[in-house]
DRENDO-1510 file (C-alpha; in Angstrom, 1 decimal, always signed):
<recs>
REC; n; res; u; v; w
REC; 1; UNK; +28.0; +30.0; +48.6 .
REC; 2; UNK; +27.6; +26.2; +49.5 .
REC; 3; UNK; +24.1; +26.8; +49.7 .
REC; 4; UNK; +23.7; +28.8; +46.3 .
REC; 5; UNK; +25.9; +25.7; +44.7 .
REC; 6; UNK; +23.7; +22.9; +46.0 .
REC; 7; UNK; +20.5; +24.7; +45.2 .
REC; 8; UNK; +22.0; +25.2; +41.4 .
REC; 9; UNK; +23.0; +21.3; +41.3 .
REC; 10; UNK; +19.4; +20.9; +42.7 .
REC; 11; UNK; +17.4; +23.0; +39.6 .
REC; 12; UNK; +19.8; +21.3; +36.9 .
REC; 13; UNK; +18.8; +17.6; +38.7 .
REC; 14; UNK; +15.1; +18.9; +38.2 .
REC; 15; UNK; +15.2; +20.5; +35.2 .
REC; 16; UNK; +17.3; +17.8; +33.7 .
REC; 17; UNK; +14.2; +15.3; +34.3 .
REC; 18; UNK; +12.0; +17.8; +33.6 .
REC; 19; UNK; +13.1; +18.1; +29.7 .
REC; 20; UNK; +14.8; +14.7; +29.7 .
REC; 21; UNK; +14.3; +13.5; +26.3 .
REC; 22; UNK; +13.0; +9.9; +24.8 .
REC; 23; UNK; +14.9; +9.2; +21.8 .
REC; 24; UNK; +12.4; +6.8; +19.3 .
REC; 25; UNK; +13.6; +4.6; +16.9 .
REC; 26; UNK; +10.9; +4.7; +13.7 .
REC; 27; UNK; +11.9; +1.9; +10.9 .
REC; 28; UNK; +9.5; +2.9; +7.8 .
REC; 29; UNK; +9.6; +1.7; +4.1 .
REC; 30; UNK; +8.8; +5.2; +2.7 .
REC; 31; UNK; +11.6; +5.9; +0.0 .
REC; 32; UNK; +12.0; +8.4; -3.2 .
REC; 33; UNK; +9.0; +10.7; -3.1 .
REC; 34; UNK; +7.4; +9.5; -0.1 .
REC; 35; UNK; +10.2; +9.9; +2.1 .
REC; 36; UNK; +10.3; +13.8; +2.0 .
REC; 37; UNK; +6.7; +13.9; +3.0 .
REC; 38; UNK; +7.3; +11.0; +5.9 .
REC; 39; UNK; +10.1; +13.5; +7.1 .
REC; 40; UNK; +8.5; +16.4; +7.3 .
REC; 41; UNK; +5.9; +15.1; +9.6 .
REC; 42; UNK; +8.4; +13.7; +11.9 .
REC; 43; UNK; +10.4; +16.6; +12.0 .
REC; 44; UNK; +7.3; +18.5; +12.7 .
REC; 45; UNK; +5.9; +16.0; +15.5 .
REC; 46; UNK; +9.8; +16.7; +16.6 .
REC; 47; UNK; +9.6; +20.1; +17.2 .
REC; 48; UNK; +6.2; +20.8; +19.0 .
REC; 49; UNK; +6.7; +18.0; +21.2 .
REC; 50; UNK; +10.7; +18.6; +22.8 .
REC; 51; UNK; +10.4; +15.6; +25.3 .
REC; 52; UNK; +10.1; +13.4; +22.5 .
REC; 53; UNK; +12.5; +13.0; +19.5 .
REC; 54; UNK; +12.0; +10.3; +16.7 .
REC; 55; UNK; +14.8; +9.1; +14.5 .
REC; 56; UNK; +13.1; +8.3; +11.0 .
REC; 57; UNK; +15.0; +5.1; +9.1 .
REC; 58; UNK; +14.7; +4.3; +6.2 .
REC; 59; UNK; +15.1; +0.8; +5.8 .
REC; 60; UNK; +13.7; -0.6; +2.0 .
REC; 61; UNK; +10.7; -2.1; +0.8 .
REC; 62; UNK; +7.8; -3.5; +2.7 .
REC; 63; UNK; +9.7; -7.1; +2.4 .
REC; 64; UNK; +12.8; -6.1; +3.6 .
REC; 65; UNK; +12.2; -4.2; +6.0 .
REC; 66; UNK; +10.4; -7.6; +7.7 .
REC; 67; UNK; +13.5; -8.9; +6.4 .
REC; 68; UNK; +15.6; -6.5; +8.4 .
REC; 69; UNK; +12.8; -6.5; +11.4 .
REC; 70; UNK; +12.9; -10.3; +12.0 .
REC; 71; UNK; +16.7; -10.5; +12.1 .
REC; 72; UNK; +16.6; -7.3; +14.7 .
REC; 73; UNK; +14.2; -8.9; +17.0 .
REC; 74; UNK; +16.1; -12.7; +17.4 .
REC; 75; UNK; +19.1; -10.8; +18.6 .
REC; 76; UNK; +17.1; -8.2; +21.2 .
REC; 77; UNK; +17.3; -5.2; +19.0 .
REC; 78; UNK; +15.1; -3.2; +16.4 .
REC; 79; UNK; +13.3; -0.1; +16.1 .
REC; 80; UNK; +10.4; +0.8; +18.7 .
REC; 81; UNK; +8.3; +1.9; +16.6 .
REC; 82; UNK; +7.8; +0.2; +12.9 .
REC; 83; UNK; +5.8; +1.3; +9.8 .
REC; 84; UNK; +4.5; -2.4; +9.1 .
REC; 85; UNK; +2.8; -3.5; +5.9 .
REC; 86; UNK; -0.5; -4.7; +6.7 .
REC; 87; UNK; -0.6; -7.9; +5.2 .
REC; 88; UNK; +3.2; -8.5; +7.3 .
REC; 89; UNK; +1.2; -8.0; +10.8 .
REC; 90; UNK; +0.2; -11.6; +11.2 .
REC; 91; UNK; +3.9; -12.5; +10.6 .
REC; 92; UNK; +4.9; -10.7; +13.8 .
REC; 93; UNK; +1.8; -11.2; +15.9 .
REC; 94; UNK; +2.6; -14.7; +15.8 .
REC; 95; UNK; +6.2; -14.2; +17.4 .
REC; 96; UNK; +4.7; -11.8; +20.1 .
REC; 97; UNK; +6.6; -8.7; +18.6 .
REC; 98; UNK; +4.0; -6.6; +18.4 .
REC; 99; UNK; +2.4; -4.6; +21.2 .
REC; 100; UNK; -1.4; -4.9; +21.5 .
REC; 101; UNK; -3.0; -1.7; +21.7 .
REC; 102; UNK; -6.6; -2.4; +22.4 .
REC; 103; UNK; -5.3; -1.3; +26.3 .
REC; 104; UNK; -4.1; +2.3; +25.0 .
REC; 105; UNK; -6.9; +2.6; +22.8 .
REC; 106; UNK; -9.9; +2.1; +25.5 .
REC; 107; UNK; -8.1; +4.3; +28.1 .
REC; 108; UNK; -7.5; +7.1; +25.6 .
REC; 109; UNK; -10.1; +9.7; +24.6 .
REC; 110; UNK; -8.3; +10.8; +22.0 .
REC; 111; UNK; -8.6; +8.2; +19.2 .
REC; 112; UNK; -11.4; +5.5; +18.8 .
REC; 113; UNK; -11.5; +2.5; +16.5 .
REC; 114; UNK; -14.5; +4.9; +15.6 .
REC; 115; UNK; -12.5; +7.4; +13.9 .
REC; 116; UNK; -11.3; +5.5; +11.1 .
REC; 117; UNK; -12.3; +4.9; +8.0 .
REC; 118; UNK; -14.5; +1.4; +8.3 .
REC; 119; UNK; -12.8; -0.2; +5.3 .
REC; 120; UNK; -9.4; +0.4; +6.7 .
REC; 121; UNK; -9.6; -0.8; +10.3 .
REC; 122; UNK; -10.2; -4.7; +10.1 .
REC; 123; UNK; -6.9; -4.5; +8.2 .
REC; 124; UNK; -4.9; -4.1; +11.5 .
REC; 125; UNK; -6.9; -6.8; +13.3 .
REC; 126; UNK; -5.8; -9.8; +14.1 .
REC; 127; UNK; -8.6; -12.1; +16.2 .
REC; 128; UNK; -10.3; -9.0; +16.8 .
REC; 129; UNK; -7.1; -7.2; +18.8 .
REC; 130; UNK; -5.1; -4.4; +17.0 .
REC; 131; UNK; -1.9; -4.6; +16.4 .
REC; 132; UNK; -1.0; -1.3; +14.4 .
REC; 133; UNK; -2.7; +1.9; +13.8 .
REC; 134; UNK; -3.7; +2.1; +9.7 .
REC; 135; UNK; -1.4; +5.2; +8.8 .
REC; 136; UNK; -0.2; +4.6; +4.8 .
REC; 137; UNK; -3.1; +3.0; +3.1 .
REC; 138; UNK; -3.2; +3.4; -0.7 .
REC; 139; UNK; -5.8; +1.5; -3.2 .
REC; 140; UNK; -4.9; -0.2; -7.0 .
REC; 141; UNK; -6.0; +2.6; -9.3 .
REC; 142; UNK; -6.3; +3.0; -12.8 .
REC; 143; UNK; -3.9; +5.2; -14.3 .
REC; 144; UNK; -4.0; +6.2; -18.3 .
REC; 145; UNK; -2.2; +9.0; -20.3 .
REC; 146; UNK; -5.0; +11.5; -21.0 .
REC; 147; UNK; -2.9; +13.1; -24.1 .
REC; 148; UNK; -2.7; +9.0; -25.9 .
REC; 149; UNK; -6.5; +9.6; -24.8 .
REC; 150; UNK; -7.0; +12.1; -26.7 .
REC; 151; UNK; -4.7; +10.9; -30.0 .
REC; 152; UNK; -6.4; +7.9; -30.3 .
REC; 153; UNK; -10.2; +9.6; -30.6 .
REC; 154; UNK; -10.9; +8.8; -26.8 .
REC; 155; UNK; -12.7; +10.6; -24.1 .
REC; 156; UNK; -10.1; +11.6; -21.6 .
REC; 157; UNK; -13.1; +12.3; -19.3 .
REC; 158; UNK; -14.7; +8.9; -19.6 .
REC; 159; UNK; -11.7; +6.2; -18.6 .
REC; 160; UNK; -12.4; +2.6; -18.9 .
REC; 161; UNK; -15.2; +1.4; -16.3 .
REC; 162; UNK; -15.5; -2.4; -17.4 .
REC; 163; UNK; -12.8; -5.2; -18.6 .
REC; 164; UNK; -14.7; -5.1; -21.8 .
REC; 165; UNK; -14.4; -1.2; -22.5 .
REC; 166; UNK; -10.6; -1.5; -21.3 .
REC; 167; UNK; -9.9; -4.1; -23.7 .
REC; 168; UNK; -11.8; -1.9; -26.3 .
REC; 169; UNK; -9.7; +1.2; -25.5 .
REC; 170; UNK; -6.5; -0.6; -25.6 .
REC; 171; UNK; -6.8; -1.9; -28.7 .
REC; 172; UNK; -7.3; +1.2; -30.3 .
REC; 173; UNK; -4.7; +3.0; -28.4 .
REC; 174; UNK; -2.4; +0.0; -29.2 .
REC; 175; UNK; +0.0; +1.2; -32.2 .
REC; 176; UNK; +1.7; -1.1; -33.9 .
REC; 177; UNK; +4.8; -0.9; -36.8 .
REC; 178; UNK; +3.2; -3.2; -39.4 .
REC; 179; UNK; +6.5; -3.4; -41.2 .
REC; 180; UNK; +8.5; -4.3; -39.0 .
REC; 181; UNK; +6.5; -6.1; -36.7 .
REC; 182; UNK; +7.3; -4.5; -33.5 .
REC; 183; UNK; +4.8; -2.5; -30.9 .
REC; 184; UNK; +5.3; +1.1; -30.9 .
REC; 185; UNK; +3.1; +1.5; -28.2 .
REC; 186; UNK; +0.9; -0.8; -25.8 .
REC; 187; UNK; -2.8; +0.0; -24.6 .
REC; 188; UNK; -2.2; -1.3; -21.2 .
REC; 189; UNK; +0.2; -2.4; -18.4 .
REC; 190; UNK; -1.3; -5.1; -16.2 .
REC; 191; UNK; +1.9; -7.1; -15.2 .
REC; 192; UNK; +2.3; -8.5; -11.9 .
REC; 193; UNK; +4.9; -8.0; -9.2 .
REC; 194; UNK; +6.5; -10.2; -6.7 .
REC; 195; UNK; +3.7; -9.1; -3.9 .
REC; 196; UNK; +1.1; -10.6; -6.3 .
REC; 197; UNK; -0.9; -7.3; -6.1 .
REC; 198; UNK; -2.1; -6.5; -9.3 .
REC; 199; UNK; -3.7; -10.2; -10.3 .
REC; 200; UNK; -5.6; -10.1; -6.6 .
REC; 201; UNK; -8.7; -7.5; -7.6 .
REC; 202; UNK; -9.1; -9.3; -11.2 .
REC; 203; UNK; -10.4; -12.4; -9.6 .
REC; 204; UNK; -12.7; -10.5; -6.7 .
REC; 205; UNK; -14.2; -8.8; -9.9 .
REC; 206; UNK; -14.7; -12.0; -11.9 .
REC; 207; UNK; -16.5; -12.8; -8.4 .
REC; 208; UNK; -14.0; -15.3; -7.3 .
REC; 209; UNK; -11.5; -15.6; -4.0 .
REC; 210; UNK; -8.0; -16.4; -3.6 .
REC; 211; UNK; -8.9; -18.2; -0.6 .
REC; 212; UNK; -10.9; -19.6; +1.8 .
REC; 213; UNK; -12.4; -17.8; +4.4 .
REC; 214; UNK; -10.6; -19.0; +6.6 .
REC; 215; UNK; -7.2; -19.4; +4.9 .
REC; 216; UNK; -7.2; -23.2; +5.2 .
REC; 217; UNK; -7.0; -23.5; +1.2 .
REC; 218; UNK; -6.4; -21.6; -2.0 .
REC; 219; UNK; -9.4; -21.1; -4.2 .
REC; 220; UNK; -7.6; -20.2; -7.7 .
REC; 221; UNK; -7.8; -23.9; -8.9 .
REC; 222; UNK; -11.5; -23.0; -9.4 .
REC; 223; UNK; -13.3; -22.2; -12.7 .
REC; 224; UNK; -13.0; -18.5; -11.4 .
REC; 225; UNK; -9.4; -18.8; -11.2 .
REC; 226; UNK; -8.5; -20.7; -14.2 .
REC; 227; UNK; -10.8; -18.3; -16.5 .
REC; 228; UNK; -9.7; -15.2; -14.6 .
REC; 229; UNK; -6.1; -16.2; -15.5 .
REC; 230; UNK; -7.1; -16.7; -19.1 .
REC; 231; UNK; -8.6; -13.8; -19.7 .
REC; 232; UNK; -5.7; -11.8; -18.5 .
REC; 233; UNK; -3.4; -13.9; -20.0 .
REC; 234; UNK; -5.4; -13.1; -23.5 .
REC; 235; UNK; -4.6; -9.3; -22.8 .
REC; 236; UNK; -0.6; -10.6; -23.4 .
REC; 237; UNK; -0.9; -13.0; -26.0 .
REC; 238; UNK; -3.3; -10.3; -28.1 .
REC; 239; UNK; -0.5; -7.8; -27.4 .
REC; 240; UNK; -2.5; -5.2; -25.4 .
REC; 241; UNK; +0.0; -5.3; -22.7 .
REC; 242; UNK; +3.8; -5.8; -23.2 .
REC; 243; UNK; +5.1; -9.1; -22.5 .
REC; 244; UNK; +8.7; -8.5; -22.6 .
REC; 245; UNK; +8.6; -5.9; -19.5 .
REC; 246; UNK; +8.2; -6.6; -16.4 .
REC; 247; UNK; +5.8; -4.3; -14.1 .
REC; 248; UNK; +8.9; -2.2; -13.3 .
REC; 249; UNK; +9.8; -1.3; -16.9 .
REC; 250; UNK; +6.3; -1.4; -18.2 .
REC; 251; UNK; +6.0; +1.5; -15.5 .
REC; 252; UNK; +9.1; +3.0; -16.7 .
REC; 253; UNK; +7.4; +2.6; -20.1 .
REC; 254; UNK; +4.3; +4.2; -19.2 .
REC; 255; UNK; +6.2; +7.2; -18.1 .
REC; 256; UNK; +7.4; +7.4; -21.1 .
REC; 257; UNK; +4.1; +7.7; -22.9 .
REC; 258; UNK; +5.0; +4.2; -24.8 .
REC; 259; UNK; +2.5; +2.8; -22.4 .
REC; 260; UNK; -1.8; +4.0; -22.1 .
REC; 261; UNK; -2.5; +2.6; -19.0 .
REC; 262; UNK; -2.0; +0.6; -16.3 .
REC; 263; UNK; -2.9; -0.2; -12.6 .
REC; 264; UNK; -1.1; +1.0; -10.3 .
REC; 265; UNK; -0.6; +2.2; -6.4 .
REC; 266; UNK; -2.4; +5.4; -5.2 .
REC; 267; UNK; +0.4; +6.4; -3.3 .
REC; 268; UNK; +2.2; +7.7; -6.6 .
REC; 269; UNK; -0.5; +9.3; -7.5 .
REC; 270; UNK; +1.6; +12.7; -6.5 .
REC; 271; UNK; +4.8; +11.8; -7.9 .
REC; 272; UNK; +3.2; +10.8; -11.0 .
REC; 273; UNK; +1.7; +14.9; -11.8 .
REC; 274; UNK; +5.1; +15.9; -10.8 .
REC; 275; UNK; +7.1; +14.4; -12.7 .
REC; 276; UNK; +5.0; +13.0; -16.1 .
REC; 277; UNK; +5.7; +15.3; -18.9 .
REC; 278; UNK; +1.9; +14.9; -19.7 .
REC; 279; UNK; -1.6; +15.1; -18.9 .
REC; 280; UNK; -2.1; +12.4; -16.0 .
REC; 281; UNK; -5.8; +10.8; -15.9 .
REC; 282; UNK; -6.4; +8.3; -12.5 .
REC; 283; UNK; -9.5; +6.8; -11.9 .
REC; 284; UNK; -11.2; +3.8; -10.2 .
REC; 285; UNK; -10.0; +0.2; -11.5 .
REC; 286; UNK; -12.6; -1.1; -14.4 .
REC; 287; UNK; -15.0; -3.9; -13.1 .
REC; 288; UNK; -16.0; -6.9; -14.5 .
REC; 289; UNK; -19.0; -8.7; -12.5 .
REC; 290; UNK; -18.3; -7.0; -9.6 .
REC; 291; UNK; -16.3; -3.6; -8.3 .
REC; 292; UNK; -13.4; -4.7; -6.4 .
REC; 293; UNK; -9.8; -3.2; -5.9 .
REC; 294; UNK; -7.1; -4.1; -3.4 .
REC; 295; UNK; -6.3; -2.3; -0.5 .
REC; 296; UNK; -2.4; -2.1; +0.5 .
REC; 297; UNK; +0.3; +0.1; +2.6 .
REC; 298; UNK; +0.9; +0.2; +5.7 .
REC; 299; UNK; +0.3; +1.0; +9.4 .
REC; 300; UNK; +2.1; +2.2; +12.9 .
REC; 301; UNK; +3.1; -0.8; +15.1 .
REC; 302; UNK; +4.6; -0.3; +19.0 .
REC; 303; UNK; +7.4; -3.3; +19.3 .
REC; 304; UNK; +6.2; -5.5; +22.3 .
REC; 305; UNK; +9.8; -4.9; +23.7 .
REC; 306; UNK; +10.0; -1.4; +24.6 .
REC; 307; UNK; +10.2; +0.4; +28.2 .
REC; 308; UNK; +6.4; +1.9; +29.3 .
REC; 309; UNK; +8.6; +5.2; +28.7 .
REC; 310; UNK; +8.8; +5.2; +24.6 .
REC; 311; UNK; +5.3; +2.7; +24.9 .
REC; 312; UNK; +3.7; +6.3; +26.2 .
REC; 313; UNK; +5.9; +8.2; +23.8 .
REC; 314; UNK; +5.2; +5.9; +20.7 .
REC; 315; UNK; +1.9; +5.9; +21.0 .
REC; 316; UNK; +1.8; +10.4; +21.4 .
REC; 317; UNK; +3.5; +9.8; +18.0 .
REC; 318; UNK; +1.0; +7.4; +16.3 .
REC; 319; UNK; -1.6; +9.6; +17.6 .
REC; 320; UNK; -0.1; +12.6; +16.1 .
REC; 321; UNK; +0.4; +11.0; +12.9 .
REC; 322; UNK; -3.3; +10.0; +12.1 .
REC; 323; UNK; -4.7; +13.6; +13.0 .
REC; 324; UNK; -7.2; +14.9; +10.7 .
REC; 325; UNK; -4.2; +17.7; +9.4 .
REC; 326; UNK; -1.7; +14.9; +9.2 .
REC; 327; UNK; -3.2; +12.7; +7.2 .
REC; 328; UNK; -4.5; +15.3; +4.9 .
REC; 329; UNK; -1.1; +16.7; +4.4 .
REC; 330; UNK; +0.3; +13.1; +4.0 .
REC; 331; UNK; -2.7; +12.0; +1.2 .
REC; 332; UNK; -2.2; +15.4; -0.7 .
REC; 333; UNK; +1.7; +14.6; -0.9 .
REC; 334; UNK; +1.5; +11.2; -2.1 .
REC; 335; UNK; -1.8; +9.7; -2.5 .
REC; 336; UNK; -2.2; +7.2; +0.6 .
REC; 337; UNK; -5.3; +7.9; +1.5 .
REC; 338; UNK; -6.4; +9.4; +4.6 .
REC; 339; UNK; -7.5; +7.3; +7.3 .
REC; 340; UNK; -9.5; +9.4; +9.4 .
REC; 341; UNK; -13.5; +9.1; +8.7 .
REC; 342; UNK; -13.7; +13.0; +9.9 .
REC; 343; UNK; -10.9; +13.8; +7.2 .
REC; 344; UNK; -12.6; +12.5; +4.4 .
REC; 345; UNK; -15.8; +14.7; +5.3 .
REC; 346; UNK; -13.9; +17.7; +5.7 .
REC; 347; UNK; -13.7; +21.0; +3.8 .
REC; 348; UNK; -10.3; +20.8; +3.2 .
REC; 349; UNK; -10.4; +17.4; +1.0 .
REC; 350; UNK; -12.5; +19.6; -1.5 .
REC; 351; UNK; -10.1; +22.2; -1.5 .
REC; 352; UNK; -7.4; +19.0; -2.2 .
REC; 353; UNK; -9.4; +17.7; -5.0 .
REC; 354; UNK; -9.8; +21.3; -6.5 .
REC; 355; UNK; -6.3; +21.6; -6.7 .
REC; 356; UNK; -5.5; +17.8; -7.8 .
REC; 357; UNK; -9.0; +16.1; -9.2 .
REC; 358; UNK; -6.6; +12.9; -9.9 .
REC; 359; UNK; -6.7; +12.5; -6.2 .
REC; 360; UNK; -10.5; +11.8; -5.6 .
REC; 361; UNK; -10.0; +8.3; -7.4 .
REC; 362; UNK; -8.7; +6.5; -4.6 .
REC; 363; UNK; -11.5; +8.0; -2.0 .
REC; 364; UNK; -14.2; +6.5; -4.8 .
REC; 365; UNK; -12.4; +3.3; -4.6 .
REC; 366; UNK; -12.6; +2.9; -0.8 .
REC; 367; UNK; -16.5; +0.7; -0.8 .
REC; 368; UNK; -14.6; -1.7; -3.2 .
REC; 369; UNK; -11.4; -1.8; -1.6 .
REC; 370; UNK; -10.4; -5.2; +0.4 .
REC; 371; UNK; -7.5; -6.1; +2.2 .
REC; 372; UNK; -5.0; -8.6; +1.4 .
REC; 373; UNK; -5.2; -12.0; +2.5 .
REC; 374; UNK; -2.9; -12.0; +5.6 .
REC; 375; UNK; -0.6; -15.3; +6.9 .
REC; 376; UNK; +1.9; -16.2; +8.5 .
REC; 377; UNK; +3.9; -17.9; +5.3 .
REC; 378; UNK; +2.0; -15.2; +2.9 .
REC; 379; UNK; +5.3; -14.2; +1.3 .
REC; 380; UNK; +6.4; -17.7; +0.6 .
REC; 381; UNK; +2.8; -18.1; -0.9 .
REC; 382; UNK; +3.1; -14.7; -2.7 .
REC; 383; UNK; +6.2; -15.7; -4.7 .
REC; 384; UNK; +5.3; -19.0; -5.6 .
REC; 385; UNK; +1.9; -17.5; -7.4 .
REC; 386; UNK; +3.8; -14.4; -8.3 .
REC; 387; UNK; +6.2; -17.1; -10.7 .
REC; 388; UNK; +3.5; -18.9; -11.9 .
REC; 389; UNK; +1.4; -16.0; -13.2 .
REC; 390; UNK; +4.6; -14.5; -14.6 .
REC; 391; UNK; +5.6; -18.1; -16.5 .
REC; 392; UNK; +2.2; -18.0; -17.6 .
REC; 393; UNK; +2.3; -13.8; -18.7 .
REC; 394; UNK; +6.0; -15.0; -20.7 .
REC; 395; UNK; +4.1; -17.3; -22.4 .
REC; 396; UNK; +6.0; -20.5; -20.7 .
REC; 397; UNK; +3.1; -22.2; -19.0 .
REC; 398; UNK; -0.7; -22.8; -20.3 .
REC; 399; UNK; -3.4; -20.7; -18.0 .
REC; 400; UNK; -5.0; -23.7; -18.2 .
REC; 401; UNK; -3.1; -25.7; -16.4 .
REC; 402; UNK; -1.2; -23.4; -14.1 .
REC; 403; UNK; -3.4; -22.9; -10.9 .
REC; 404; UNK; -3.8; -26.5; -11.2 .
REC; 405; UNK; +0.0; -27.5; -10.5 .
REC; 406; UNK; +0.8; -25.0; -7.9 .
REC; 407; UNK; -2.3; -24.8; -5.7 .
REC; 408; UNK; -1.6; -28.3; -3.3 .
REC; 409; UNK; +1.3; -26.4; -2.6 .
REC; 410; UNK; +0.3; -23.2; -1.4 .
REC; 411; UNK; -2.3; -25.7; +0.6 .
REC; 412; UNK; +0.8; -27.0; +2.3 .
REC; 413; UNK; +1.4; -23.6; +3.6 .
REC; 414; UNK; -1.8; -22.6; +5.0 .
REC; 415; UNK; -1.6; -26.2; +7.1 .
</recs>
């Protein structure tokens, strides 16, 4: 009997280790519609691998969750494991908090810098090491109401491809109450939001840059800049776009169908067919001298912190994630694109645009697409151009003059 007890205490020692479990901790900034999605992968990734579980948190918007991130990390705590906006990589690179994975990837077989899409992978670079895998990368598309389209004697199947043909189409889809003086409906959306995002592509299509190369000084002071601002000031001032909403309720507006068209994130390109009570039209943005569009979302990041344990375990996650299947499923229920070059030649993306043709706009986008400048002050920079162009879009401050006042002290900054 002694002997039966310690050879029992013996199996549950071994098979104790054998299925001992390590618990991840995933912070992500994947709310509303996305979240479901997000979920369903990790609980999926949960149940075919049992040694392995991964807690998904929600924890905001790209902004705070580096909010909520930095604050973790002082005291010695924080996820493992973080869904990290690319632009926000240098900000964490810079404190050490992120694991380099150049290590993993050249001992691994299984994923390649090869694999991914060419556009997408500088984006997780910093001096040439990675610091993330891309995962949750989305593109600035044009969306327009093909039904206002349609009632305004327009093409539904021929959106706007220039600034000049957009600026066309909105005025005639543009209604306005004569008597009273009021906009019934706007053309276009093209306000700006705190991340700056939507004024970025304009001045890469004028053929202008924000910065410098080398991020040693802003650029928007230039001719480029100044006219770029002016012309989509004009777009305001003519009434084309609403100047009383910001880009929040101009969206909300556009749901309603008192708004034509906008730019806006791929990644809603999903929630957008299920939930708009009309016909939803998205295509690449409209040029001007050049193509251009901006390239956001976010990628998978190992905290530099974390035992070689959940570093083994993370990474069997990351790598799970960014299969061909995965990031299919993901791009068909949101509209991030998928990163994988072997995805996007695949049979099943026809069979995705077949069944959503909406969702091909974003994978046209992807030659033009660049990613955002990247520093380590880039939200303090962000803001302060995000209040000028918005003083500027209420009709407070002259595009003339604007760039001019606030550029020495972005240069401050980028010391």
């Amino acid at each position: 009997m002694k002997r039966l007890a310690l050879l029992l205490v013996v199996l549950t020692v071994i098979l104790s280790s054998t299925f001992a479990q390590v618990t991840l901790t995933f912070w992500h900034s994947m709310g509303d519609y996305a979240k479901l999605p997000l979920d369903q992968l990790v609980a999926e990734f949960n149940r075919t691998h049992p040694g392995i579980e991964v807690r998904a948190i929600y924890q905001g918007t790209y902004d705070e969750t580096v909010t909520k991130m930095k604050s973790a990390l002082l005291v010695g705590a924080g996820p493992d494991l973080a869904m990290v906006n690319i632009e926000h990589i240098q900000i964490f690179t810079q404190d050490n908090a992120l694991m380099p994975l150049d290590n993993l990837l050249s001992a691994d077989p299984e994923l390649s810098p090869e694999d991914f899409v060419e556009q997408f992978w500088p984006a997780i670079l910093r001096e040439g090491i990675a610091y993330a895998i891309p995962f949750n990368i989305s593109a600035l598309v044009l969306y327009y109401n093909r039904d206002l389209f349609r009632q305004a004697g327009l093409d539904p199947e021929r959106p706007p491809t220039t600034w000049a043909e957009m600026e066309e189409m909105a005025r005639a889809l543009t209604v306005v109450d004569t008597k009273r003086g009021r906009t019934l409906q706007h053309g276009l959306l093209w306000a700006v939001d705190h991340m700056f995002y939507q004024f970025e592509p304009l001045v890469w299509q004028n053929g202008g840059e924000i910065f410098a190369e080398d991020m040693s000084r802003c650029l928007l002071d230039s001719e480029i800049g100044i006219e770029t601002l002016r012309r989509w000031a004009g777009w305001f001032d003519e009434g084309l776009s609403p100047r009383d909403l910001t880009v929040e309720e101009g969206m909300q507006s556009f749901m309603m169908g008192r708004v034509a068209m906008g730019a806006m994130t791929s990644g809603g390109i999903r929630y957008g067919l299920e939930n708009l009570p009309w016909d939803l039209g998205v295509a690449v943005l409209p040029m001007n001298k050049e193509k251009a569009t901006t390239m956001g979302g976010g990628s998978l990041a190992i905290m530099n912190h974390v035992s070689e344990e959940k570093r083994d375990a993370a990474w069997t996650f990351i790598k799970w994630m960014v299969q061909e299947k995965n990031t299919l499923m993901w791009y068909e229920r949101t509209g991030y694109m998928p990163v994988k070059k072997s995805a996007l030649d695949s049979l099943e993306i026809q069979l995705i645009w077949k069944r959503f043709p909406q969702l091909k706009a974003p994978i046209d986008s992807i030659p033009y697409a660049r990613p955002r400048p990247v520093h380590e002050n880039i939200i303090e920079i962000r803001n302060i151009l995000f209040n000028t162009v918005e003083r500027v879009r209420q009709g407070v401050d002259d595009p003339e003059t604007a760039f001019l006042s606030v550029v020495p002290r972005v240069n401050e900054l980028l010391k």
